[in-house]
C-alpha atoms as a printed R data frame, in Angstrom:
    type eleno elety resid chain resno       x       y       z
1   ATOM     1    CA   UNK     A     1  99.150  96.650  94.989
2   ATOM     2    CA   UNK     A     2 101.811  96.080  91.710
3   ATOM     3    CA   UNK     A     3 103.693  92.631  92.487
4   ATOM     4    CA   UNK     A     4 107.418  93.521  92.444
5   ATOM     5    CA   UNK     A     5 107.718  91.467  89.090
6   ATOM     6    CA   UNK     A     6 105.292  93.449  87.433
7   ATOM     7    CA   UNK     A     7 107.203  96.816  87.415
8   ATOM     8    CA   UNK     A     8 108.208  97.936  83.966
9   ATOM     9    CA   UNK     A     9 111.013 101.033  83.816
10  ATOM    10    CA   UNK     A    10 111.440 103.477  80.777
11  ATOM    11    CA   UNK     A    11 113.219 106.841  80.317
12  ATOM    12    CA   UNK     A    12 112.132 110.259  79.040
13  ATOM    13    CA   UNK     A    13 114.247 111.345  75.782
14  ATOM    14    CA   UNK     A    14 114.427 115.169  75.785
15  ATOM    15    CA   UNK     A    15 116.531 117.577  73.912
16  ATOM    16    CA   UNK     A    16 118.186 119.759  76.546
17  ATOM    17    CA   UNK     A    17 121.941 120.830  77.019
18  ATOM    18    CA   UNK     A    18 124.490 121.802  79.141
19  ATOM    19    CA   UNK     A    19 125.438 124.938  76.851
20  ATOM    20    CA   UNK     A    20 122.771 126.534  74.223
21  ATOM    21    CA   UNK     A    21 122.736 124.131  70.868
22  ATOM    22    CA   UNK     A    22 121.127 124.461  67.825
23  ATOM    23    CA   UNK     A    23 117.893 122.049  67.752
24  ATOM    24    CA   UNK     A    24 119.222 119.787  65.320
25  ATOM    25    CA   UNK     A    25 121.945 119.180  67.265
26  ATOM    26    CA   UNK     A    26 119.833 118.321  70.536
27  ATOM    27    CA   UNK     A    27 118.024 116.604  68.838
28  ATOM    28    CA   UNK     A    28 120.651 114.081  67.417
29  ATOM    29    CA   UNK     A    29 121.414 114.033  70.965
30  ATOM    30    CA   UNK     A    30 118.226 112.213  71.965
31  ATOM    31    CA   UNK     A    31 118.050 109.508  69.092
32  ATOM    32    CA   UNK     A    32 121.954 108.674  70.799
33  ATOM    33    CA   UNK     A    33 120.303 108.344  73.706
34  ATOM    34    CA   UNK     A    34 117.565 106.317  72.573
35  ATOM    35    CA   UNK     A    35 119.822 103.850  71.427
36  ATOM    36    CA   UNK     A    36 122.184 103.894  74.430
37  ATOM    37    CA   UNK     A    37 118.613 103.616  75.959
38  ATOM    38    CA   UNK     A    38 117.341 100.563  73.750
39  ATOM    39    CA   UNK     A    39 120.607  98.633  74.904
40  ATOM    40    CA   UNK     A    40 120.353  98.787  78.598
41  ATOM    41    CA   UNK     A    41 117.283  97.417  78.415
42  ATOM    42    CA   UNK     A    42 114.418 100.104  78.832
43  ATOM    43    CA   UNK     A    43 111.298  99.355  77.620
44  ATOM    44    CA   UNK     A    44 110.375 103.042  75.994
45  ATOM    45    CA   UNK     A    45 111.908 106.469  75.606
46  ATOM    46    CA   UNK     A    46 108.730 109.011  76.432
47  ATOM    47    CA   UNK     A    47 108.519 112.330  74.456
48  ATOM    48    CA   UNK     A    48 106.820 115.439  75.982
49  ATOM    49    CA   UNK     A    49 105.264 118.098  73.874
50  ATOM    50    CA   UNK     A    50 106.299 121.805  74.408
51  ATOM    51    CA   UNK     A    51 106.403 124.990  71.699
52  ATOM    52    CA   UNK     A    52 107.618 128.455  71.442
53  ATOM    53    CA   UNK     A    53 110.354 128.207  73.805
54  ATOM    54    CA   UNK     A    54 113.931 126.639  74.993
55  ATOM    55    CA   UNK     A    55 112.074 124.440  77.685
56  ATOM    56    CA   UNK     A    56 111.897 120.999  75.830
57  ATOM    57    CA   UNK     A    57 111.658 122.377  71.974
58  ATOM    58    CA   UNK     A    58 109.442 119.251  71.190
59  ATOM    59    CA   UNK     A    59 106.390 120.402  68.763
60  ATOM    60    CA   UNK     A    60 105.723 116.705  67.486
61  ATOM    61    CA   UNK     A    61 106.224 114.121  70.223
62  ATOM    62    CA   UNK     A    62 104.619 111.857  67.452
63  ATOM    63    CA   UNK     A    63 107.150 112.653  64.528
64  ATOM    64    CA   UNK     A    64 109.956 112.543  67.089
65  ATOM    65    CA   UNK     A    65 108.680 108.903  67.554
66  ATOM    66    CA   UNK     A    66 108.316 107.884  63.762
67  ATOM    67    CA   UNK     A    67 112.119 108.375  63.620
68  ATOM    68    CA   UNK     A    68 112.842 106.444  66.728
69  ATOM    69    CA   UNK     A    69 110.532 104.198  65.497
70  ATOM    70    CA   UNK     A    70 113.297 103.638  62.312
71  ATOM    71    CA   UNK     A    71 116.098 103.597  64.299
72  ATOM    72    CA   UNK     A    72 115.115 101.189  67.203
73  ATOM    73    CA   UNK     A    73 112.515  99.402  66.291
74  ATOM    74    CA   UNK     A    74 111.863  97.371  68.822
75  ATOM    75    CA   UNK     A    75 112.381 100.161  71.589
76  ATOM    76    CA   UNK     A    76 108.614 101.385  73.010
77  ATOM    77    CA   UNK     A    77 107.473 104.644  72.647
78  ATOM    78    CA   UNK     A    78 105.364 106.910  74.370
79  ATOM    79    CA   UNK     A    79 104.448 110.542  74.974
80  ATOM    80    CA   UNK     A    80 104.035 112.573  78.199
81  ATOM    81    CA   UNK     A    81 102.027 114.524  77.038
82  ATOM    82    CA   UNK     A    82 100.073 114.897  74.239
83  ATOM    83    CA   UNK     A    83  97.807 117.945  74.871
84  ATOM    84    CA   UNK     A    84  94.443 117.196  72.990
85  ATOM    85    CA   UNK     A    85  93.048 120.808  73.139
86  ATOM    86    CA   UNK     A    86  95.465 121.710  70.559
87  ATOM    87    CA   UNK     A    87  94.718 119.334  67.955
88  ATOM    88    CA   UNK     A    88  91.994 118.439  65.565
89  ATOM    89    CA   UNK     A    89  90.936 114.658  66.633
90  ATOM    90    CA   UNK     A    90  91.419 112.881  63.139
91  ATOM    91    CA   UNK     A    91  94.537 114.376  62.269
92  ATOM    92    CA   UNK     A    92  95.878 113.047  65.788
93  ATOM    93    CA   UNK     A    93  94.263 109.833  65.722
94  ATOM    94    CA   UNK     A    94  95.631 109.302  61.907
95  ATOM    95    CA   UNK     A    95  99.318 110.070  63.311
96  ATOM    96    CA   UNK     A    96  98.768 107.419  66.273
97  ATOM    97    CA   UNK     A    97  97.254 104.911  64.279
98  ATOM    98    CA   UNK     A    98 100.526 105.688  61.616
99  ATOM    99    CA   UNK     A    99 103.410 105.638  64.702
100 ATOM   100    CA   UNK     A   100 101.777 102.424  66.030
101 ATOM   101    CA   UNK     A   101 101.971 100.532  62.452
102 ATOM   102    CA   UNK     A   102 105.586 101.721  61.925
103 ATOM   103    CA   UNK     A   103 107.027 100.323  65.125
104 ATOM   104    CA   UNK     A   104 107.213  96.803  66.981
105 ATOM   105    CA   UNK     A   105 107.274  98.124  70.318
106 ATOM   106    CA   UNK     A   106 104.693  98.853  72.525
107 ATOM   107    CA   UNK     A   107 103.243 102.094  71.836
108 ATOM   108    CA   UNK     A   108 102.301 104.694  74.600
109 ATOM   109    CA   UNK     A   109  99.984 107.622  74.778
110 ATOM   110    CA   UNK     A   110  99.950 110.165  77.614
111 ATOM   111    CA   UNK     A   111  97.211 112.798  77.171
112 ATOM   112    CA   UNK     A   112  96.442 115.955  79.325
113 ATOM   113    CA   UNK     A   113  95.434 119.236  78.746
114 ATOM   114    CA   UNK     A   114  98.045 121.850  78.815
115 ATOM   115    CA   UNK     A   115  99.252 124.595  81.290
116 ATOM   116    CA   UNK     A   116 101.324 126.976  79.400
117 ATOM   117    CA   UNK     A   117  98.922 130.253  78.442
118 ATOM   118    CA   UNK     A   118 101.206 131.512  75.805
119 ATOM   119    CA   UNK     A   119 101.150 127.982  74.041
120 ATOM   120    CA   UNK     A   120  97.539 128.236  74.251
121 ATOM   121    CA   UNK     A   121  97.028 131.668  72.809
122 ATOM   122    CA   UNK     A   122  99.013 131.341  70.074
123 ATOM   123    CA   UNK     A   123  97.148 128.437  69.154
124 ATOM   124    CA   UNK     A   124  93.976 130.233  69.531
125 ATOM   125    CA   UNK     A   125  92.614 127.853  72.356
126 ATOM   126    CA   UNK     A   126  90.829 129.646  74.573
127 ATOM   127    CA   UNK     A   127  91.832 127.958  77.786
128 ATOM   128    CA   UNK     A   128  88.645 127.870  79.461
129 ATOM   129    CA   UNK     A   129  87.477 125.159  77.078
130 ATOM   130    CA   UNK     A   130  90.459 123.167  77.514
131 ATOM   131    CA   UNK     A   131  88.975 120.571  80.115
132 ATOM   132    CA   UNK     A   132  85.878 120.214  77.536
133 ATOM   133    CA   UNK     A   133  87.963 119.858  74.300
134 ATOM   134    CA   UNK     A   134  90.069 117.532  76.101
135 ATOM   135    CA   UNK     A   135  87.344 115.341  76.920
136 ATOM   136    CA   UNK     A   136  86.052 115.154  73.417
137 ATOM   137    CA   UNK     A   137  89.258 114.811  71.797
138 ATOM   138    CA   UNK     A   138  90.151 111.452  73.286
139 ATOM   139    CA   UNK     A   139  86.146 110.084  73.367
140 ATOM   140    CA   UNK     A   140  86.899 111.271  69.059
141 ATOM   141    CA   UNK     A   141  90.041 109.464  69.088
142 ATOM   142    CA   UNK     A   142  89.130 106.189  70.829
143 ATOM   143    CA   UNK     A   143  86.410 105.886  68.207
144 ATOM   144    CA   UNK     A   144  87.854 106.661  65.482
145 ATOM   145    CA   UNK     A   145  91.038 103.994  66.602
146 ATOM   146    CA   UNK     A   146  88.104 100.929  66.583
147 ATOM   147    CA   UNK     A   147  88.555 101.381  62.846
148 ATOM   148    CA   UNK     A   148  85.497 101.304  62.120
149 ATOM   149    CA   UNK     A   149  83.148 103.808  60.123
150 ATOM   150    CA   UNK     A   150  81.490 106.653  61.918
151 ATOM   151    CA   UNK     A   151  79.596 109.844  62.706
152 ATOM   152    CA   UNK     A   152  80.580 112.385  65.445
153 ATOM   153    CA   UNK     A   153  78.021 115.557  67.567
154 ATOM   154    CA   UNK     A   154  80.394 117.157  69.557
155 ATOM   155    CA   UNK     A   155  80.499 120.160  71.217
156 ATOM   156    CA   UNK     A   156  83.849 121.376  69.241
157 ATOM   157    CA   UNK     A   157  83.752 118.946  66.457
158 ATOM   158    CA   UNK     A   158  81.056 117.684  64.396
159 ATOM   159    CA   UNK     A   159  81.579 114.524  61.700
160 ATOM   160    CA   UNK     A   160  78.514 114.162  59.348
161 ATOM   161    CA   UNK     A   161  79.652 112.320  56.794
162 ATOM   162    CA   UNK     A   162  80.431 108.653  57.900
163 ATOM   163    CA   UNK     A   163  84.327 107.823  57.684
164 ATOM   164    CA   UNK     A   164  86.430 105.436  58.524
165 ATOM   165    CA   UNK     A   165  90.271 106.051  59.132
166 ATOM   166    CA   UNK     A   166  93.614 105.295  57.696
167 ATOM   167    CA   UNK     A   167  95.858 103.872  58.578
168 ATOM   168    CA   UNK     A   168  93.629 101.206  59.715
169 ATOM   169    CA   UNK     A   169  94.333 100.581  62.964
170 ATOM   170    CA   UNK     A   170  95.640  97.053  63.633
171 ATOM   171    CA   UNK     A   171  96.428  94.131  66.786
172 ATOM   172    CA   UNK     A   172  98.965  95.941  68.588
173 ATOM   173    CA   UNK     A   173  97.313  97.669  72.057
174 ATOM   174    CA   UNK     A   174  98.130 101.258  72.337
175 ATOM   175    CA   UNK     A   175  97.811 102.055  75.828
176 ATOM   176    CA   UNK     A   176  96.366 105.298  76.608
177 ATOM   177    CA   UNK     A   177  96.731 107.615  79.922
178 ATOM   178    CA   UNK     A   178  95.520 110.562  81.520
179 ATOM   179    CA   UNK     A   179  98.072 113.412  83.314
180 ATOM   180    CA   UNK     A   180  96.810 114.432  86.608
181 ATOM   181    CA   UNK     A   181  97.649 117.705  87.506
182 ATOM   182    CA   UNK     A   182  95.351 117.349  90.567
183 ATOM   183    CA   UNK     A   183  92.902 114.685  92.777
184 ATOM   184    CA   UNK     A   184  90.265 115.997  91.265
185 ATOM   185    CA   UNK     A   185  91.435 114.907  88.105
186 ATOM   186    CA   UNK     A   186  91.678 111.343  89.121
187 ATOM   187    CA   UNK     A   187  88.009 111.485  88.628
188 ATOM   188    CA   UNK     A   188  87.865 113.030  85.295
189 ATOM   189    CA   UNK     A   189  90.174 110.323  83.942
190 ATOM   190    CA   UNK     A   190  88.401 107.316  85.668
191 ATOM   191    CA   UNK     A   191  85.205 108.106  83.663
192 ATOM   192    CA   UNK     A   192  87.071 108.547  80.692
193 ATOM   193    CA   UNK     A   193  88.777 105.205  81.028
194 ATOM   194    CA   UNK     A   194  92.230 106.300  81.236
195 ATOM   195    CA   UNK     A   195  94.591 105.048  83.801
196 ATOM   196    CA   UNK     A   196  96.305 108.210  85.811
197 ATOM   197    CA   UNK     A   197  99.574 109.413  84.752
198 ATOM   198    CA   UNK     A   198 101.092 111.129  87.499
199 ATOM   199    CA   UNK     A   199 104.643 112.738  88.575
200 ATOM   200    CA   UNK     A   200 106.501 112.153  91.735
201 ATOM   201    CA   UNK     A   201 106.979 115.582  92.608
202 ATOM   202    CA   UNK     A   202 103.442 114.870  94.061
203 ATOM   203    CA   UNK     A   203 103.835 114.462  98.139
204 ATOM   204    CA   UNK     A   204 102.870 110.965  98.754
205 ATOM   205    CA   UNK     A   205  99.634 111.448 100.468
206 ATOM   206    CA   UNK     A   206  98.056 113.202  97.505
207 ATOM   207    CA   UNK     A   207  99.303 110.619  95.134
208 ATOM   208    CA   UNK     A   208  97.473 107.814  97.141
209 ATOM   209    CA   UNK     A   209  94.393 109.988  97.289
210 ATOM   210    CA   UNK     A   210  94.702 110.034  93.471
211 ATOM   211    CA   UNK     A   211  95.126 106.124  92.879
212 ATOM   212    CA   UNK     A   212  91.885 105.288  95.064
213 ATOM   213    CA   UNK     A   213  89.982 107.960  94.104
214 ATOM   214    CA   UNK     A   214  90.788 106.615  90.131
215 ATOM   215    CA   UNK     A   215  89.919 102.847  91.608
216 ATOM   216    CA   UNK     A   216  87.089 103.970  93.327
217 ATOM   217    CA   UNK     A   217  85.547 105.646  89.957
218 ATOM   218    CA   UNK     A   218  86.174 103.246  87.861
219 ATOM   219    CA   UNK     A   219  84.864 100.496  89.657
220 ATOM   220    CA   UNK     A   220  81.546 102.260  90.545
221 ATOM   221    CA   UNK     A   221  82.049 102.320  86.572
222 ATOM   222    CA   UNK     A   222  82.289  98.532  86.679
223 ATOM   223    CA   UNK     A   223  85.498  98.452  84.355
224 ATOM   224    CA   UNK     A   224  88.755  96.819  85.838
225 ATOM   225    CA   UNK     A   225  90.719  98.209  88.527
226 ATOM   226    CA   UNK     A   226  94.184  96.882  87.829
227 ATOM   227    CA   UNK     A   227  96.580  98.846  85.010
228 ATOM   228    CA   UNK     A   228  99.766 100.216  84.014
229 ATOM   229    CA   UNK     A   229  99.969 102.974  86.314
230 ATOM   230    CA   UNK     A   230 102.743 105.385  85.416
231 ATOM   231    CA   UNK     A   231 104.897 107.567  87.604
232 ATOM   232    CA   UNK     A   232 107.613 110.511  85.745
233 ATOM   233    CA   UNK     A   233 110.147 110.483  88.610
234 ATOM   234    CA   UNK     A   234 113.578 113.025  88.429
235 ATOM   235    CA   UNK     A   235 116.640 110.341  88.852
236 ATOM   236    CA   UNK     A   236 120.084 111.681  90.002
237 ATOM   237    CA   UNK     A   237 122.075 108.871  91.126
238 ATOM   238    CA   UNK     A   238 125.625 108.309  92.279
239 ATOM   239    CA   UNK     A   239 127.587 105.796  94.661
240 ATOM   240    CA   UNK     A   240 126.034 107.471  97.755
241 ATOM   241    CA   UNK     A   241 123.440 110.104  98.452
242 ATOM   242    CA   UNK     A   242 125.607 113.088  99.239
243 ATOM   243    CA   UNK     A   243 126.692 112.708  95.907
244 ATOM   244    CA   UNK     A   244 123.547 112.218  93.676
245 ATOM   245    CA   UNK     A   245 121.841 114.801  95.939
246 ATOM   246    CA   UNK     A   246 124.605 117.140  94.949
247 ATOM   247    CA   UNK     A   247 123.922 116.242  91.410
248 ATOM   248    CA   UNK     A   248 120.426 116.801  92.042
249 ATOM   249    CA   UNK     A   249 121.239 120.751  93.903
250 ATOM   250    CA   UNK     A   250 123.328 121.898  90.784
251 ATOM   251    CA   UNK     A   251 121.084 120.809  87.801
252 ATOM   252    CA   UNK     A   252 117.883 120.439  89.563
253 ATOM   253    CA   UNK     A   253 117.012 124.427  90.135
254 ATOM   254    CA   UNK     A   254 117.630 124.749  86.362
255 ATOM   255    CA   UNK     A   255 114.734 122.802  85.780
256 ATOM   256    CA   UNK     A   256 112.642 125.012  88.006
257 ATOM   257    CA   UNK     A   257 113.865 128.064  86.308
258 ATOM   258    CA   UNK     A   258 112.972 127.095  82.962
259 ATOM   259    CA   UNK     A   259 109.154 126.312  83.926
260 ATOM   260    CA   UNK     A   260 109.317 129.811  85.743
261 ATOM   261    CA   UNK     A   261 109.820 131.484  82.605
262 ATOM   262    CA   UNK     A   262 107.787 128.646  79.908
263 ATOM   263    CA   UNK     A   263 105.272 129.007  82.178
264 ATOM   264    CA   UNK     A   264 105.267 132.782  82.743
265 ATOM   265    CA   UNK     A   265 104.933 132.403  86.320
266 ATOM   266    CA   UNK     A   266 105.630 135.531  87.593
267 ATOM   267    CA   UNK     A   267 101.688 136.804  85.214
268 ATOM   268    CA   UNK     A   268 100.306 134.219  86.960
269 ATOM   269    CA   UNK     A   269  98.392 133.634  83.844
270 ATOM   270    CA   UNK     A   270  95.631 131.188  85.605
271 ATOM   271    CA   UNK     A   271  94.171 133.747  88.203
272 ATOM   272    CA   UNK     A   272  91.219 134.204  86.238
273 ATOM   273    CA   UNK     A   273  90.663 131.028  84.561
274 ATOM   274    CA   UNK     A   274  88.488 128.572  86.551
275 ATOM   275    CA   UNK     A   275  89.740 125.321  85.538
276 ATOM   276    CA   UNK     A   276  93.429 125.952  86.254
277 ATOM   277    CA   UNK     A   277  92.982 127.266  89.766
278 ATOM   278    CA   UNK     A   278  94.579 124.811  91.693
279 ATOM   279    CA   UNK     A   279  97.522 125.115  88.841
280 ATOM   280    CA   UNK     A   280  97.634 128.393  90.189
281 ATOM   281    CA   UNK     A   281  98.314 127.394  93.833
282 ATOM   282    CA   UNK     A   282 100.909 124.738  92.561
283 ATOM   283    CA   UNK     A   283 103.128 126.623  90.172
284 ATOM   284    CA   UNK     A   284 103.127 129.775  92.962
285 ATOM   285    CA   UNK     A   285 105.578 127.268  94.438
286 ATOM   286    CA   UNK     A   286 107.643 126.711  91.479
287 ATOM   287    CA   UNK     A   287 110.081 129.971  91.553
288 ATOM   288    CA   UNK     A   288 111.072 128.987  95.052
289 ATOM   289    CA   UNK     A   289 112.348 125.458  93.987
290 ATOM   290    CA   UNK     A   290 114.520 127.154  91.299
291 ATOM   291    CA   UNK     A   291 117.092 128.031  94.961
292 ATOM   292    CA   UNK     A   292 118.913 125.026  95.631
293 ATOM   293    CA   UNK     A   293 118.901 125.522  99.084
294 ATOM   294    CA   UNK     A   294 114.735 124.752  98.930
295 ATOM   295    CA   UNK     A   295 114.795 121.567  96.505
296 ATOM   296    CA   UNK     A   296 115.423 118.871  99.404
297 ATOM   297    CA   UNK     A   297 111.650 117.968  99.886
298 ATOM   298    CA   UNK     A   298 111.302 117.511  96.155
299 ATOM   299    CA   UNK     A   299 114.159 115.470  96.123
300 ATOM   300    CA   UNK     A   300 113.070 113.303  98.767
301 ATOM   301    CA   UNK     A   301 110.108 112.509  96.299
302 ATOM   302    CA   UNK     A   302 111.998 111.723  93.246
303 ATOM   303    CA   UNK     A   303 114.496 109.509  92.376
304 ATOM   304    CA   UNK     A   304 117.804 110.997  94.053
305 ATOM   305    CA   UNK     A   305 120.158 108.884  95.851
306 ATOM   306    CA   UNK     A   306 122.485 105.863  96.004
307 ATOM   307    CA   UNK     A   307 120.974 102.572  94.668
308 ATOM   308    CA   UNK     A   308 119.586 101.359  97.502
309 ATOM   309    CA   UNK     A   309 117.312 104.890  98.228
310 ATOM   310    CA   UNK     A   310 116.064 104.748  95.267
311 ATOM   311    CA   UNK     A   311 115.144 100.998  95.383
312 ATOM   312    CA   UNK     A   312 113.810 102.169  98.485
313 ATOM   313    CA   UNK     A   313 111.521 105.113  97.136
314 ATOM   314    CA   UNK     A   314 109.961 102.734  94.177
315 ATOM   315    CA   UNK     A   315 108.780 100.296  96.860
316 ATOM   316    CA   UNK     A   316 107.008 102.938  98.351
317 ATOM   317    CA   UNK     A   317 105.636 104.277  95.390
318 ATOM   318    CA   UNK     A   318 105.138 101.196  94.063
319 ATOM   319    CA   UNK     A   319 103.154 100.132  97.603
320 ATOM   320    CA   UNK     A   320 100.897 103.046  96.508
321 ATOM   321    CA   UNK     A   321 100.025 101.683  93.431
322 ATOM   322    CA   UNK     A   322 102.392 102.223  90.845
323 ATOM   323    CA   UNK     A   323 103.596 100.096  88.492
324 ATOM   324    CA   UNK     A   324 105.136 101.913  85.525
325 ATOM   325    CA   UNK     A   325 108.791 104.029  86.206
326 ATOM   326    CA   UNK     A   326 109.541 106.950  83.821
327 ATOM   327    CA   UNK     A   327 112.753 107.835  85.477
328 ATOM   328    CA   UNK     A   328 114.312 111.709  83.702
329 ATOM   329    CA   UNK     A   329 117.616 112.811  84.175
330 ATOM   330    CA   UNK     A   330 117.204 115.039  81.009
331 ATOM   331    CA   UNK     A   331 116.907 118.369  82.669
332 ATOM   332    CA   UNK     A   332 117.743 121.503  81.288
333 ATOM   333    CA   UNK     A   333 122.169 122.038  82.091
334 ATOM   334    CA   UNK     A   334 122.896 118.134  82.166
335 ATOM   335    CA   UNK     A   335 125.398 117.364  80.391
336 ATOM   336    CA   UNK     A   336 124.635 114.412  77.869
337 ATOM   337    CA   UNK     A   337 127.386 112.241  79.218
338 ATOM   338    CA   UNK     A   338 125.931 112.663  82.726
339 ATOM   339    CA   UNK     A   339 122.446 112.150  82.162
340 ATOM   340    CA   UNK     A   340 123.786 109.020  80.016
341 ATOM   341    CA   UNK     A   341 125.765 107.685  82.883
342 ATOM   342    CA   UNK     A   342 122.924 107.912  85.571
343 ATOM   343    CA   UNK     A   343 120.581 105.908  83.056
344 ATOM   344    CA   UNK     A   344 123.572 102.952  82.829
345 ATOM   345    CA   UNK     A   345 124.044 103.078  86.446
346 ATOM   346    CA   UNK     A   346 120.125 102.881  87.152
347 ATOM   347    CA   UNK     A   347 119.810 100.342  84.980
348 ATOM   348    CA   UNK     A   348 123.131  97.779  86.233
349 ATOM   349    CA   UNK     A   349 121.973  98.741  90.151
350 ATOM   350    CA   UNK     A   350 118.471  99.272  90.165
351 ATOM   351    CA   UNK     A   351 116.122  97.911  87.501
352 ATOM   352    CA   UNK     A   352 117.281  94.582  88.348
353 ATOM   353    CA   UNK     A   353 116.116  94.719  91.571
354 ATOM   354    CA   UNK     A   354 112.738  94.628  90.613
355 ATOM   355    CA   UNK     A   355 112.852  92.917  87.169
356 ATOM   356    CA   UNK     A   356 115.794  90.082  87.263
357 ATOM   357    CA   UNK     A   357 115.638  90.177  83.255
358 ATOM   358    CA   UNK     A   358 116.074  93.657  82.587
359 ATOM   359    CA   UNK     A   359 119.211  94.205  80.256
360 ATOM   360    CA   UNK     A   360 119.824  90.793  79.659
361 ATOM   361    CA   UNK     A   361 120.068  91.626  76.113
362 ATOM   362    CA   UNK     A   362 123.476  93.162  77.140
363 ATOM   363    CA   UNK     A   363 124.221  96.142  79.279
364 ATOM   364    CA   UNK     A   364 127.401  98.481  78.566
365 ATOM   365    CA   UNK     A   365 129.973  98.312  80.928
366 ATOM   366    CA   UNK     A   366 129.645 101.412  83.523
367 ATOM   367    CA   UNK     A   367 132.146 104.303  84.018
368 ATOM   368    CA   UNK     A   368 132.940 106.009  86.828
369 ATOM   369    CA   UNK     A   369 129.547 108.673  87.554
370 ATOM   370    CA   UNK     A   370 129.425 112.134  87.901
371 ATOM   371    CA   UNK     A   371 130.554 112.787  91.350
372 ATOM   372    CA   UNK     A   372 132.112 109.879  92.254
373 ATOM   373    CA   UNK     A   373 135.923 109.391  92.796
């Protein structure tokens, strides 16, 4: 079980609107918040990875970073996710290795393997092979970030000249993570090596099932147990919980809908593809969570509240095993100055809770929330 002073908070930096914008404009958005986030004391802004669509227009978490990297240098970075089936290993390993030389922070990767069909087939990935090539992707990547020379026989990929790459990796630990998009996967990522990356929208008895099932693996593996376990939680917050749960019942749904149509629900596009079967039964779910009037169970499991509930739901989640808070209020419809206050106010009533030293460095005074008189 995570001590209380070992809990570590960050924020996910996304370019979404209350209003359609152009993508340049978003995207100016999130370096503002970035620095907004660097001052109040988080230790990283994460990056997710979506194409082809309004849902997150993110094609290159990693170049995203480079610039972040510029303009807060000492800020950490990381990605949720990268997804490995689409990418040659070198080029991705290079682009790491690169981001992790051009920033002082601490630098970290979140890996998984995709759900979106169309993204897939316009890549020409055939989908079926995505557990595989995700597999050898990162074992490609983790060897070719030792730095030193070598050879790869892969399934997908095939090195037979001996190379080394560039740039040349150096001191700074990356840390590296796996997304679980079910139990089962907890396995998969234990023999890897990767610690689970997991999202709170996860009822809590699966998410403990996850964390010993990963501990359980990995030690039969004999490697250590204890390590920056991540949890992506949704944070609306406000002065009491009516409020921040009426927050969370206008912008919430509009998160829903978005996946519904990124994710083409309504094709079911997984029915026939074995892997992605229990993605099936989970995203059959999702259109009914785009009504506000069904969101209150997946609000109980996120971060929506006063102060004190959600101090309260990161003890329990942190009892489970957690020890690594990427709290998102960048959902599609909130409005920047919103999503920007509920960061300030989690950070002045919450963080501190848990680490007495967050924003020391100097926190903004806070305004008056959405919602509150």
């Amino acid at each position: 079980m995570p001590d209380k002073s070992d809990i570590t908070f960050a924020f996910q930096a996304a370019p979404t609107s209350e209003e359609p914008a152009a993508d340049r404009v978003l995207y100016r958005e999130v370096v503002e918040d970035c620095h907004i986030g660097a001052d109040l004391g988080f230790e990283a802004a994460w990056f997710l990875e979506h194409h082809f669509s309004d849902y997150y227009p993110t094609p290159s978490p990693l170049v995203f970073m480079s610039h972040i990297a510029a303009e807060c240098p000492t800020l950490g970075l990381g990605t949720s996710v990268l997804v490995l089936p689409w990418y040659h290993p070198l080029r991705i390993a290079e682009e790491i290795a690169m981001v992790n030389a051009l920033t002082d922070g601490m630098l970290h990767i979140g890996m998984g393997r995709g759900t979106a069909k169309s993204e897939y087939d316009a890549y020409g990935v055939d989908m079926n092979q995505a557990r595989a090539r995700f597999a050898e992707t990162y074992r490609l990547i983790d060897t070719a970030l030792t730095g030193e020379p070598f050879t790869f026989d892969g399934e997908f990929h095939k090195i037979g000249r001996e190379i080394t790459i560039r740039p040349s990796p150096f001191g700074k630990p990356i840390n590296f993570y796996g997304a679980i998009g079910s139990p089962g996967s907890a396995s998969i990522m234990a023999d890897l090596g990767l610690p689970p990356l997991c999202i709170a929208q996860f009822p809590d008895h699966l998410l403990d099932r996850i964390i010993k099932t990963w501990r359980q693996r990995t030690g039969e593996l004999g490697r250590p147990t204890e390590a920056t376990v991540p949890i992506a939680a949704k944070l609306f917050i406000a002065e009491n919980d009516d409020k921040a749960r009426d927050l969370a019942r206008t912008y919430l749904p509009r998160n829903f809908e978005a996946q519904v149509k990124h994710y083409e629900i309504d094709a079911n596009p997984w029915e026939d593809i074995p892997e992605y079967e229990v993605f099936s039964k989970i995203f059959a779910n999702m259109k009914q969570m785009a009504d506000p009037a069904n969101i209150d169970p997946v609000m109980d499991l996120n971060f929506v509240g006063s102060p004190d509930t959600i101090a309260d739901r990161i003890e329990v989640l942190r009892d489970l095993g957690f020890n690594y808070f990427l709290v998102s209020s960048a959902t599609p419809g909130v409005p920047k100055d919103v999503r920007r206050e509920m960061y300030r106010r989690f950070a002045a009533d919450v963080a501190p809770r848990f680490d007495p030293s967050f924003g020391r460095a100097g926190t903004p005074p806070r305004v008056a929330a959405a919602g509150d008189d």
